[in-house]
C-alpha positions in Angstrom: 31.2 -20.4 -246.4 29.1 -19.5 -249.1 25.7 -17.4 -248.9 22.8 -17.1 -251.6 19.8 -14.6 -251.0 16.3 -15.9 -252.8 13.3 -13.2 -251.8 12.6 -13.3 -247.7 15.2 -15.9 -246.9 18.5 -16.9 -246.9 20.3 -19.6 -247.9 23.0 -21.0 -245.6 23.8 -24.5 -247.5 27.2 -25.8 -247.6 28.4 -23.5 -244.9 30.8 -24.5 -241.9 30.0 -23.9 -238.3 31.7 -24.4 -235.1 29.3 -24.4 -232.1 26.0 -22.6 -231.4 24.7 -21.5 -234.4 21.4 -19.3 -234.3 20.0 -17.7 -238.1 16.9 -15.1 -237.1 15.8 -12.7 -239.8 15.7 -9.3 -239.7 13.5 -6.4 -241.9 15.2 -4.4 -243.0 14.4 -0.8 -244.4 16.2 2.0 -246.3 14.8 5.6 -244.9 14.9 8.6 -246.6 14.1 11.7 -245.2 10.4 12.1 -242.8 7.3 13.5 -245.0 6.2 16.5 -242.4 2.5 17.6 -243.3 2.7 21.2 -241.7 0.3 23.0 -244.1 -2.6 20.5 -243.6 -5.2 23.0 -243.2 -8.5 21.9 -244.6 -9.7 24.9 -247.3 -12.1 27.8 -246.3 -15.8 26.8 -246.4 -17.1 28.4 -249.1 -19.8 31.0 -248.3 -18.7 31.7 -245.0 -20.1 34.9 -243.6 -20.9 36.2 -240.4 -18.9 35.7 -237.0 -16.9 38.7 -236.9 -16.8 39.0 -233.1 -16.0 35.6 -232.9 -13.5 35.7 -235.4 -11.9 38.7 -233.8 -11.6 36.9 -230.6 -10.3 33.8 -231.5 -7.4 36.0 -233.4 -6.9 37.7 -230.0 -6.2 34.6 -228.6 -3.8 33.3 -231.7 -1.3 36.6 -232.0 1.9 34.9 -230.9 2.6 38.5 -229.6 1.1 38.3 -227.0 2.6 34.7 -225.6 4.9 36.0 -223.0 2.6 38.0 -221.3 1.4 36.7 -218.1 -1.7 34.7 -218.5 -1.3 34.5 -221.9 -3.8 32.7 -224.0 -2.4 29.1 -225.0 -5.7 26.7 -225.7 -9.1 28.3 -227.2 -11.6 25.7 -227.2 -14.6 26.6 -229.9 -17.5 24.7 -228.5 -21.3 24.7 -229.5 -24.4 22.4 -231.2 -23.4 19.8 -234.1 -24.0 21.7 -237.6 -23.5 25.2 -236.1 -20.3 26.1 -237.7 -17.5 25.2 -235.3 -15.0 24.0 -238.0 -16.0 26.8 -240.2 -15.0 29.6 -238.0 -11.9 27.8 -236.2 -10.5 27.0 -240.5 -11.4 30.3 -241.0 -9.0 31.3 -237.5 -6.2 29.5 -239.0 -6.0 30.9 -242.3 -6.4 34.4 -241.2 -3.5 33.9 -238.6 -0.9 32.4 -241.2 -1.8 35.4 -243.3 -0.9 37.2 -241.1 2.2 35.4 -240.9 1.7 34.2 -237.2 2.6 30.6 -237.5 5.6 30.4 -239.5 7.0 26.6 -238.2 3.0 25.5 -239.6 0.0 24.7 -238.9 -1.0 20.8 -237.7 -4.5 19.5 -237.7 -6.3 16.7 -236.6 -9.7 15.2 -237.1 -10.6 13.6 -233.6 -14.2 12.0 -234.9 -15.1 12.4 -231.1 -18.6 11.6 -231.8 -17.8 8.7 -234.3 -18.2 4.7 -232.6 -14.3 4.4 -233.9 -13.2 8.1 -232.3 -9.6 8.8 -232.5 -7.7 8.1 -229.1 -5.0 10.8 -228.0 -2.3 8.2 -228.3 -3.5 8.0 -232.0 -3.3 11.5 -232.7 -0.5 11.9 -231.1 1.1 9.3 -233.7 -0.5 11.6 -236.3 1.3 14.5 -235.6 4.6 13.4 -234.7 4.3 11.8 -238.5 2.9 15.3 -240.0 5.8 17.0 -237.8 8.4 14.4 -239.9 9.3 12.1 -237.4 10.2 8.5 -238.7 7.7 6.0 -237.4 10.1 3.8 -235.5 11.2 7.2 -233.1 7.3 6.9 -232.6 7.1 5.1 -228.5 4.4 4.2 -227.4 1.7 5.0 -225.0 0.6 8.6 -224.6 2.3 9.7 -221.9 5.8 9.1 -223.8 4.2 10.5 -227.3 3.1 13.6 -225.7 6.8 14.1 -224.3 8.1 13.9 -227.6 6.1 15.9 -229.6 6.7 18.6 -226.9 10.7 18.1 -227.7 9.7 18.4 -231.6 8.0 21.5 -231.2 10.8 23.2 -229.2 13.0 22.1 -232.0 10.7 23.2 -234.1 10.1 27.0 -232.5 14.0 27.6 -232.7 14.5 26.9 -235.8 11.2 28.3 -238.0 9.1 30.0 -235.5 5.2 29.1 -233.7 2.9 26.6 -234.5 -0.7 26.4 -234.6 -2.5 22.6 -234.2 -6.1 22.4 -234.4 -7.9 19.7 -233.0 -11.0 18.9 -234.4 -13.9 17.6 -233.4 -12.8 16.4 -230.2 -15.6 14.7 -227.7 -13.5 15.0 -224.5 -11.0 16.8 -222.5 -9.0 13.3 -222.2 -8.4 13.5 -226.2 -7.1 17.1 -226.1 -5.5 17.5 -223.1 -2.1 15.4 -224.4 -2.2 17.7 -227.3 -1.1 21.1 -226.0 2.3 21.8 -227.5 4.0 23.7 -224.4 6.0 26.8 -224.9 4.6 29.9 -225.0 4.7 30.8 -228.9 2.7 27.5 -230.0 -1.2 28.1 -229.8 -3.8 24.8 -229.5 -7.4 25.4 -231.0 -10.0 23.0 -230.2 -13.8 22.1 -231.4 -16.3 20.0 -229.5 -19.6 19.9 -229.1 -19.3 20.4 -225.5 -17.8 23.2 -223.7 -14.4 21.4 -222.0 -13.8 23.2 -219.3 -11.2 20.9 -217.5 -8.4 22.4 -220.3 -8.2 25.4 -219.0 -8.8 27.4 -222.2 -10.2 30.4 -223.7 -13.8 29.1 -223.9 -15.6 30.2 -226.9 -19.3 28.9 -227.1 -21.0 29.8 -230.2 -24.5 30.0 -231.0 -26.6 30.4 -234.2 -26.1 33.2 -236.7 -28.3 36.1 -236.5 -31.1 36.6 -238.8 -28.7 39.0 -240.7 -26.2 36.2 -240.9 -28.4 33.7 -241.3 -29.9 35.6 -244.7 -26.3 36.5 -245.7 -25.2 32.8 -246.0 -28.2 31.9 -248.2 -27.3 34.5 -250.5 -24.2 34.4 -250.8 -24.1 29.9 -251.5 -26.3 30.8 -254.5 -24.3 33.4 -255.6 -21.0 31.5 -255.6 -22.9 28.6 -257.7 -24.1 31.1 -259.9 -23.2 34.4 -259.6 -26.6 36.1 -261.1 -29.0 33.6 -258.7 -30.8 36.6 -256.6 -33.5 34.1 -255.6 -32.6 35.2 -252.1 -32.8 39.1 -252.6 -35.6 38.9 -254.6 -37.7 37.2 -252.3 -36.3 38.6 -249.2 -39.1 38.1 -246.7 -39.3 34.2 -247.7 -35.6 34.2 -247.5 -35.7 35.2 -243.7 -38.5 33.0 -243.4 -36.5 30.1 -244.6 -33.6 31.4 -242.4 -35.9 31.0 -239.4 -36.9 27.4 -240.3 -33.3 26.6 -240.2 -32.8 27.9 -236.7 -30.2 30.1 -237.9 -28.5 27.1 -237.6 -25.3 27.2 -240.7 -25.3 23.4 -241.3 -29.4 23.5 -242.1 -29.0 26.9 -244.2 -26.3 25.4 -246.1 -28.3 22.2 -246.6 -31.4 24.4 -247.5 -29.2 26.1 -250.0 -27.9 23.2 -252.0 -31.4 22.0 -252.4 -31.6 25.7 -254.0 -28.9 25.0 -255.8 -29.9 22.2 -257.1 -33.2 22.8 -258.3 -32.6 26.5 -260.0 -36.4 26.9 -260.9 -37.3 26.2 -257.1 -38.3 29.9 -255.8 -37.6 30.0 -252.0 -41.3 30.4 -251.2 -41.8 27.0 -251.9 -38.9 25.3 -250.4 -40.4 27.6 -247.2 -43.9 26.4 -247.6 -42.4 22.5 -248.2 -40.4 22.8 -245.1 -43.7 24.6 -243.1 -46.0 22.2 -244.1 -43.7 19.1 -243.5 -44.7 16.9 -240.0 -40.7 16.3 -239.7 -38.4 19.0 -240.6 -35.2 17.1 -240.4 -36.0 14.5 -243.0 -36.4 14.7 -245.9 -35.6 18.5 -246.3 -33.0 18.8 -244.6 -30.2 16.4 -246.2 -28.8 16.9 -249.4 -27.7 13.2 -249.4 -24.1 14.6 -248.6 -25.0 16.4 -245.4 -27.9 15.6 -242.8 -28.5 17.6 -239.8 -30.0 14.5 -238.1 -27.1 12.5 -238.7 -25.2 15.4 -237.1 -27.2 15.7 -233.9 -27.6 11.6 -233.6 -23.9 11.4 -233.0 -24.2 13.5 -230.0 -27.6 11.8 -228.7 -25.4 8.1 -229.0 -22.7 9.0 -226.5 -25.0 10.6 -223.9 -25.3 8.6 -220.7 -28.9 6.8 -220.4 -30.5 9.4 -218.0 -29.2 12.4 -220.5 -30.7 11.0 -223.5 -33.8 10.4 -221.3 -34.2 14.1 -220.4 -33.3 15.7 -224.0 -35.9 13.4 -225.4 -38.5 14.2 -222.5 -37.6 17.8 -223.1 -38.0 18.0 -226.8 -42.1 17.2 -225.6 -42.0 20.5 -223.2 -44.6 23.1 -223.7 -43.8 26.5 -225.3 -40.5 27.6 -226.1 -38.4 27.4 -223.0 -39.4 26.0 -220.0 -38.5 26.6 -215.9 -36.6 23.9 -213.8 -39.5 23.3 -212.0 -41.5 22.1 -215.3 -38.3 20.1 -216.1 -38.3 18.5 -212.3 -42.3 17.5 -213.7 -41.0 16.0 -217.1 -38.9 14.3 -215.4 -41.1 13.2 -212.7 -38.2 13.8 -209.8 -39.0 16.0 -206.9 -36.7 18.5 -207.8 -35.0 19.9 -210.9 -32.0 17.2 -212.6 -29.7 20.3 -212.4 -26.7 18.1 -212.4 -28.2 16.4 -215.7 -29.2 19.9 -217.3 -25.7 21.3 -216.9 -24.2 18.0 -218.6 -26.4 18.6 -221.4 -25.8 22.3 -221.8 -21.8 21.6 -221.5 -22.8 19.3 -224.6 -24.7 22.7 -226.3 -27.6 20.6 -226.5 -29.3 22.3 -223.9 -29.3 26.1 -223.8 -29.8 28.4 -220.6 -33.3 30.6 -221.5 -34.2 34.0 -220.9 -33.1 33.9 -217.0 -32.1 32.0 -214.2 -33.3 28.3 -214.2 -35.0 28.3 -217.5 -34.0 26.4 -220.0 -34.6 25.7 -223.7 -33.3 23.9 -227.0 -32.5 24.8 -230.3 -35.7 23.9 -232.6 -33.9 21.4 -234.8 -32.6 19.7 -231.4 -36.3 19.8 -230.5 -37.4 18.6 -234.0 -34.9 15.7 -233.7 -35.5 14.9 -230.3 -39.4 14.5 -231.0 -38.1 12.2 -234.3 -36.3 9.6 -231.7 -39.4 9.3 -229.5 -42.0 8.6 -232.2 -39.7 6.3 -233.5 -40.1 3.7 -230.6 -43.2 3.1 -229.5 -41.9 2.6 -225.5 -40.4 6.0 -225.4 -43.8 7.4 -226.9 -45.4 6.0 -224.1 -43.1 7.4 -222.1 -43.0 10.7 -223.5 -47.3 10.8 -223.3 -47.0 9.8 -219.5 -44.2 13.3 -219.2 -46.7 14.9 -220.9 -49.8 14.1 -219.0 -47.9 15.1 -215.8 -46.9 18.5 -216.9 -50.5 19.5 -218.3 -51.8 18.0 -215.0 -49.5 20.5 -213.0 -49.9 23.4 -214.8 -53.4 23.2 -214.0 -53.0 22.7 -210.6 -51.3 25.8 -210.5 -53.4 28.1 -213.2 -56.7 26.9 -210.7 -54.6 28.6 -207.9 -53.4 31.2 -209.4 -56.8 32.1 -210.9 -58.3 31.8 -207.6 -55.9 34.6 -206.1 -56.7 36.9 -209.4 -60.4 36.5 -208.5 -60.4 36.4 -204.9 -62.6 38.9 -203.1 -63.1 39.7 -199.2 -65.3 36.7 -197.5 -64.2 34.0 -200.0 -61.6 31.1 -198.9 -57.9 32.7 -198.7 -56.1 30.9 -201.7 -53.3 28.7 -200.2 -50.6 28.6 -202.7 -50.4 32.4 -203.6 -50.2 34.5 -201.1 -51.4 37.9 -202.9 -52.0 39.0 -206.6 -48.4 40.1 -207.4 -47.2 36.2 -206.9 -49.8 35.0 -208.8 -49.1 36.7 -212.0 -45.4 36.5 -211.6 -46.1 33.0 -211.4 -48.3 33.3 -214.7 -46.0 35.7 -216.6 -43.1 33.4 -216.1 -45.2 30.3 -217.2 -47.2 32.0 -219.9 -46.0 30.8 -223.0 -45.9 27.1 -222.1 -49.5 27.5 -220.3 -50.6 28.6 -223.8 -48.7 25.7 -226.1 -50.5 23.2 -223.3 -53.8 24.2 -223.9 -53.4 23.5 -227.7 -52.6 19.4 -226.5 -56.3 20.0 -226.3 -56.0 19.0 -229.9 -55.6 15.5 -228.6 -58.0 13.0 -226.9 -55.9 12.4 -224.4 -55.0 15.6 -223.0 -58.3 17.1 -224.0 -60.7 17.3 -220.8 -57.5 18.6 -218.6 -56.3 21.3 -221.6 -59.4 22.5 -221.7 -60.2 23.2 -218.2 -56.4 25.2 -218.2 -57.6 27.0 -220.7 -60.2 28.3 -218.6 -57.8 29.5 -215.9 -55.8 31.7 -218.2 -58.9 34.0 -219.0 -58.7 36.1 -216.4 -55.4 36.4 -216.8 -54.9 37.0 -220.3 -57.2 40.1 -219.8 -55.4 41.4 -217.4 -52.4 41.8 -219.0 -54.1 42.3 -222.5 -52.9 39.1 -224.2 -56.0 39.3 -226.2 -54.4 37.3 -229.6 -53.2 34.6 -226.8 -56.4 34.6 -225.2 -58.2 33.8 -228.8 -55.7 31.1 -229.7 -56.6 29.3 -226.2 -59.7 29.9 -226.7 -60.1 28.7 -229.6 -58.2 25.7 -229.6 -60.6 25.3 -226.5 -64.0 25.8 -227.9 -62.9 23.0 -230.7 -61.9 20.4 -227.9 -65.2 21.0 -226.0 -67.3 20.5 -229.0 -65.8 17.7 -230.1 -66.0 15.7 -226.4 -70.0 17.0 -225.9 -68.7 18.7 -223.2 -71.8 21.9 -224.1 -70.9 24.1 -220.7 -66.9 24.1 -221.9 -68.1 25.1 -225.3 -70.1 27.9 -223.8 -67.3 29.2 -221.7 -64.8 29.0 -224.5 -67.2 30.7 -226.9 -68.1 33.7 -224.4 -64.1 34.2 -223.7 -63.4 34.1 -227.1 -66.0 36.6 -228.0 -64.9 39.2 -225.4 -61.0 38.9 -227.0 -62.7 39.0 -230.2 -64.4 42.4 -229.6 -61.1 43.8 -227.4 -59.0 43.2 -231.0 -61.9 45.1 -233.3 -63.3 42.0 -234.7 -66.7 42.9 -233.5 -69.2 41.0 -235.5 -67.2 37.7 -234.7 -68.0 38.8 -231.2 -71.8 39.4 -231.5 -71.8 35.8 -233.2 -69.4 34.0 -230.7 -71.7 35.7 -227.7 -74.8 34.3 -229.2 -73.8 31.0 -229.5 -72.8 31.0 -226.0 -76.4 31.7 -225.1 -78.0 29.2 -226.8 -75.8 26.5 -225.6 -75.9 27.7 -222.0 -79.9 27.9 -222.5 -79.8 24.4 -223.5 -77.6 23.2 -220.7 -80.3 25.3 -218.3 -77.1 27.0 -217.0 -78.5 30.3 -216.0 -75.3 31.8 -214.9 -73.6 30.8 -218.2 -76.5 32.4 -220.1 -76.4 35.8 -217.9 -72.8 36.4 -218.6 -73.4 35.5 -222.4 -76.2 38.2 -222.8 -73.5 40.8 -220.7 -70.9 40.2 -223.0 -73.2 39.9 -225.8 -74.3 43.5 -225.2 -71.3 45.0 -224.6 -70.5 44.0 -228.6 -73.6 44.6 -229.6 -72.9 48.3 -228.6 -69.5 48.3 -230.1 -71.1 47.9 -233.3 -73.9 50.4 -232.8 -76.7 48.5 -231.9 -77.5 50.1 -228.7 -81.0 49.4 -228.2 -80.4 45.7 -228.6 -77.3 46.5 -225.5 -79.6 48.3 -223.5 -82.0 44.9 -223.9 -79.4 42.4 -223.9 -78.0 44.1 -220.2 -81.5 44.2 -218.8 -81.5 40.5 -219.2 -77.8 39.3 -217.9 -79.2 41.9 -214.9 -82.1 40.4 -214.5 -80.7 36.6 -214.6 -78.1 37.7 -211.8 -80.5 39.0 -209.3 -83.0 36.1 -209.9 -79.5 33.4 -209.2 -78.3 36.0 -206.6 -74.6 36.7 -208.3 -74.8 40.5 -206.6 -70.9 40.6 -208.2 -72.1 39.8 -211.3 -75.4 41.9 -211.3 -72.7 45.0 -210.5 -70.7 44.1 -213.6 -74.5 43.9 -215.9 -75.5 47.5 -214.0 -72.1 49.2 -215.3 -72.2 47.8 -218.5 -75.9 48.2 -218.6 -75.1 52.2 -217.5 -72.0 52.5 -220.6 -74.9 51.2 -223.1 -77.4 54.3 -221.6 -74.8 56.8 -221.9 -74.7 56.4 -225.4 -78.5 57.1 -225.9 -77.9 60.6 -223.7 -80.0 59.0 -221.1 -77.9 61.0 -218.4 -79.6 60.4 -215.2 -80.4 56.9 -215.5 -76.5 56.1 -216.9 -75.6 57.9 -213.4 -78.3 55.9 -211.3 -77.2 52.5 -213.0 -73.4 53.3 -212.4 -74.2 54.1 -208.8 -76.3 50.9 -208.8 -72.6 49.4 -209.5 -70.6 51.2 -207.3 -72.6 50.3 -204.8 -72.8 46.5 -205.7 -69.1 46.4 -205.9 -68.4 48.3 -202.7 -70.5 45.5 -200.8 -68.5 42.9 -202.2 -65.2 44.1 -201.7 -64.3 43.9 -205.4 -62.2 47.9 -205.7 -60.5 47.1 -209.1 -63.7 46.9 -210.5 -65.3 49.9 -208.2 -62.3 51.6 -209.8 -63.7 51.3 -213.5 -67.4 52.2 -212.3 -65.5 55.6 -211.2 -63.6 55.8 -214.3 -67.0 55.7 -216.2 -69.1 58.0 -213.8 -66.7 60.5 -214.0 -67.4 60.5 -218.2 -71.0 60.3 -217.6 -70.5 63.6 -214.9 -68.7 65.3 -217.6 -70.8 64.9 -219.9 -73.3 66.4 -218.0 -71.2 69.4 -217.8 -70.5 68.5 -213.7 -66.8 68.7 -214.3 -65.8 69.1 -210.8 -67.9 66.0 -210.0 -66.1 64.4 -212.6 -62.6 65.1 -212.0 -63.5 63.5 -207.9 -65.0 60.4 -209.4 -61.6 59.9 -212.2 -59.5 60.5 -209.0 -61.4 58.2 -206.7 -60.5 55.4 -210.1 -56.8 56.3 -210.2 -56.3 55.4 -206.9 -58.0 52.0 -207.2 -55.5 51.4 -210.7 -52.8 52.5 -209.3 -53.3 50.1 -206.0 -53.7 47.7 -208.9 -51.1 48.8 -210.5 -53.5 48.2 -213.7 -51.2 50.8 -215.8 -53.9 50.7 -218.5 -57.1 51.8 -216.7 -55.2 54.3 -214.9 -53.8 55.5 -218.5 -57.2 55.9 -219.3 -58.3 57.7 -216.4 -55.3 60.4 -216.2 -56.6 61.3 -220.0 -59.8 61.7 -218.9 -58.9 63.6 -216.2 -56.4 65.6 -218.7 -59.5 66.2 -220.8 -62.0 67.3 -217.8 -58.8 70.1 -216.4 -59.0 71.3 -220.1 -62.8 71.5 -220.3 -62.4 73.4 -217.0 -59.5 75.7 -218.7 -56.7 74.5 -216.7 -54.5 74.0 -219.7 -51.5 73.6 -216.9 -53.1 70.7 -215.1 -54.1 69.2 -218.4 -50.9 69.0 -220.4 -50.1 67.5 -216.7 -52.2 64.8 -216.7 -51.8 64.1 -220.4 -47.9 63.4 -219.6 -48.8 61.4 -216.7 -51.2 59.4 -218.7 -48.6 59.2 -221.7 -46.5 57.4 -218.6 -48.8 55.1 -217.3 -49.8 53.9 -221.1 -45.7 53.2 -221.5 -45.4 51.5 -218.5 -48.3 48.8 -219.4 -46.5 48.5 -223.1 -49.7 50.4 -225.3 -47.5 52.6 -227.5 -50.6 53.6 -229.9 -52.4 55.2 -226.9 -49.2 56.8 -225.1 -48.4 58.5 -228.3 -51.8 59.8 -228.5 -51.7 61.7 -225.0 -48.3 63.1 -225.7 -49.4 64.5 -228.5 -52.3 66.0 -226.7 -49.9 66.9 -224.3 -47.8 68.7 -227.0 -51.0 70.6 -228.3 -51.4 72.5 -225.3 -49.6 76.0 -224.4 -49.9 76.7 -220.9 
């Protein structure tokens, strides 16, 4: 028999055979040793900086000392927001733990793409690291459950003969893709990244957030440094270096984005990347994407594997009002009866959503918001969508302000307010809604949204004086007046001016007050709204005193007075007789500032209004003084604490214990003055006015007893 080889065939001509015959070829391949791949650790990111705790945690969980200690630490999982510096920090892990020599048998690592269309399955990265650990692929079986078996029995090898080893899995989207991947043993350690938080693995669960302000700075300084050791762009311009920070969110991807376009253009002083990025309509694009790296890119792979009602909420949530927003404002957005907790968790295991200051609020990170704003105004159904969320939260919120101003301004003989039972609920209700009340009333900006915004914005007044929100109460009203004028709506514009003036005068700006107060009056003149025009000529004396125009006060008072009895506001006519009676007092006219105070007193007493009996005390009690009846005085400051305090108006009664500190010293009672000075020093703490607490402790200091 004779047999020729020629390339993939063989040649069986001329041969004998007796019986069956049957020729099948076979490939056939010369193996040499396995490649293993057990020092596959990407390099450091350059620049890194920041995450020490972090850091020092994750190296807690690595130290292969600690593996046989009950409950030892086997699988951390670093989870958090696309572009926040997961990889980073778990890279940075690794190489700190093989200098310290804690992995010894290596360190495998794995790119899962869990948010890429064409992700890597576990059965895939399985084959990966079975090839990186040197086995031949023909020992590779198949299916998962069989590769995960064996690259357990290649790791105990591999612990007896070199030591531990570390695999990072990065990237991963699921629990599914990890969970084959834990090596056994107790020496080995697993590191995971996702975007979400994996709790099914039963790991050390890391969730990181963005780098402080401190960091933040630190990383910009330091990328421009290692391109060019003598750029000090960032120190030299420090304050528009943490303003750039912020724009970023903190966030590590954007700041390292921000500072390649630095980089880049070595002329470009930070200022003006700031103001580029500040004045841009869409923050994401262009600025940040160096045509390498894209923070939208990074959060769109997230947004395409979220389940349809998901994506629905993270879009209708980048639309929300103010910075963070309660579930029952989410349950609105949503338009559901009650908040999509189930859906909100989801999205926060995803860090996509973050929990807010307390229990059932919620916000995002302001990139997430910037992007998901981007998706809906790039489809004009979701817009609509997103308009119609809108229009239902701005709709609610004002059901609510009405109420809730109603119960601020509720007085005996007046309708009980059904959905606040007493003051306290009402501004809890306000203080925990207050910053997105105030970002709604700017959607007055828009035609759509104007008429409703604009009425909220006239809810919040009361408010915003009580608690002193004066630079609040001038951005609503602003933002207010604007809307009203443009719609020809004359009485909103008249209310918005005469609010605005009185938050004017409150923050010093006194002459804008005088002028905001005026035009009030005219426009309520023109609209024959006499009320309007009474309370514009009230508040229009009250700055023309603060300016030192008293005579014109004393005139302007006379008028709101007289415009209150003749509409028969008796509540109102109290408020012009007090103010009327401050504006007297500063002429020396003694008796009739007493009589018009009184006049108030008396007013407010018959319609059950004994916060603002309280301040006619406060301001008898300095007119009594004055006129040197100081036991008078101090009767009258005590009848007003007792009406703050039953407030709990911390201010006023601030106020009142210095006066009443100042009338015990008058009477030389330096004990009960230094008294009252401390107690006013309290009260002035307690409603947050630092300027005026530090001024009666120092009175306070001043006297020896």
């Amino acid at each position: 028999m004779g047999e020729r080889y020629g390339g993939d065939h063989q040649d069986f001509r001329g041969g004998e055979f007796n019986g069956d015959f049957i020729a099948k070829q076979v490939d056939c391949h010369q193996h040499g040793p396995a490649p293993t791949a057990l020092d596959a650790l990407p390099p450091k990111v350059a620049g890194f900086t920041g995450r020490r705790d972090q850091l020092a945690e994750l190296l807690g969980a690595f130290d292969p000392d600690g593996g046989e200690a009950p409950g030892a630490v086997l699988v951390a999982a670093v989870s958090g927001l696309g572009g926040i510096g997961k990889t980073a920090l778990a890279v940075e892990a690794a190489h700190a733990a093989r200098k310290n020599g804690w992995f010894p048998g290596g360190v495998l690592f794995v790119n899962l793409h869990g948010y890429d269309d064409d992700y890597v399955t576990a059965e895939q990265a399985l084959e990966d690291l079975l090839r990186a650990l040197g086995t031949p692929p023909e020992h590779i079986p198949n299916g998962v459950d069989a590769r995960a078996a064996w690259y357990r029995s290649v790791l105990r090898a591999r612990e007896r003969e070199l030591g531990a080893v570390l695999v990072l899995a990065d990237n991963a989207s699921s629990a599914e893709q990890v969970r084959p991947l834990h090596p056994g043993g107790v020496r080995h350690r697993l590191l995971a990244t996702s975007r979400s938080k994996l709790p099914q693995l039963g790991a050390r669960l890391l969730p990181l957030g963005e780098l402080s302000p401190e960091e933040a700075y630190g990383l910009l300084d330091r990328a421009l440094r290692i391109a060019a050791p003598g750029d000090a762009r960032v120190a030299n311009e420090s304050d528009a270096a943490v303003e750039l920070a912020l724009l970023c969110g903190h966030l590590p991807l954007a700041l390292q984005i921000a500072a390649a376009l630095l980089v880049l253009d070595g002329d470009k002083l930070v200022a003006e990347l700031v103001a580029e990025l500040a004045e841009s309509g869409d923050r994401l694009l262009p600025h940040f994407d160096d045509g390498e790296r894209s923070v939208a890119a990074a959060f769109d792979l997230s947004y395409r594997r979220l389940p349809a009602e998901q994506a629905r909420l993270l879009r209708l949530l980048a639309l929300a009002p103010g910075p963070e927003v309660t579930a029952e404002v989410v349950a609105v957005l949503d338009g559901a009866e009650t908040p999509p907790v189930r859906v909100l968790d989801a999205l926060s295991r995803a860090h996509l959503v973050e929990r807010g200051s307390g229990r059932g609020r919620w916000r995002l990170h302001d990139l997430v918001r910037a992007f998901g704003v981007g998706v809906v105004k790039g489809d004009a159904a979701l817009w609509e969508e997103g308009e119609a969320a809108r229009e239902r939260v701005l709709e609610f919120y004002y059901r609510w302000a009405d109420a809730a101003d109603d119960r601020l301004r509720w007085l005996p003989g007046m309708p009980v307010p059904e959905r606040f039972a007493d003051r306290a609920g009402a501004l809890a209700w306000f203080d925990g809604e207050r910053a997105g009340l105030v970002a709604a009333v700017q959607w007055a900006r828009e035609e759509r949204f104007a008429d409703t915004a604009v009425w909220l914005s006239q809810c919040l007044a009361e408010y915003l004086n009580w608690r002193r929100l004066f630079d609040d109460k001038i951005t609503v009203c602003g933002v207010a007046r604007e809307a009203a004028h443009r719609a020809g709506n004359r009485v909103g514009e008249a209310i918005a001016w005469t609010s605005l003036g009185s938050a004017l005068r409150e923050t010093g700006r006194v002459e804008e007050a005088i002028d905001a107060h005026i035009r009030a009056r005219d426009l309520d003149q023109a609209a024959g709204d006499r009320l309007g025009e009474a309370r514009a000529w009230d508040n229009l004396g009250n700055a023309l005193q603060e300016a030192g125009r008293v005579e014109e006060a004393i005139d302007a008072h006379i008028q709101a007075r007289d415009l209150h009895q003749a509409v028969g506001d008796r509540h109102s006519e109290a408020r012009a007789w007090n103010n009327l009676g401050n504006a007297l007092g500063a002429t020396g006219r003694v008796e009739e500032t007493i009589d018009a105070h009184i006049r108030a007193r008396d007013l407010y007493q018959a319609v059950g209004d004994r916060h603002s009996e309280a301040s006619v005390w406060n301001n008898l009690g300095a007119t009594l003084q004055k006129a040197g009846r100081v036991e008078e005085a101090v009767q009258a400051y005590e009848k007003a604490l007792d009406g703050f305090r039953e407030f709990e108006d911390w201010y006023r009664a601030g106020g009142t214990l210095y006066n009443l500190a100042l009338a015990h010293q008058h009477a030389a009672r330096p004990a009960e003055a230094r008294t009252h000075f401390l107690q006013s020093a309290d009260a002035f703490t307690r409603a947050d006015a630092p300027t005026e607490a530090a001024r009666a402790r120092t009175r306070a200091e001043g006297i020896t007893p």
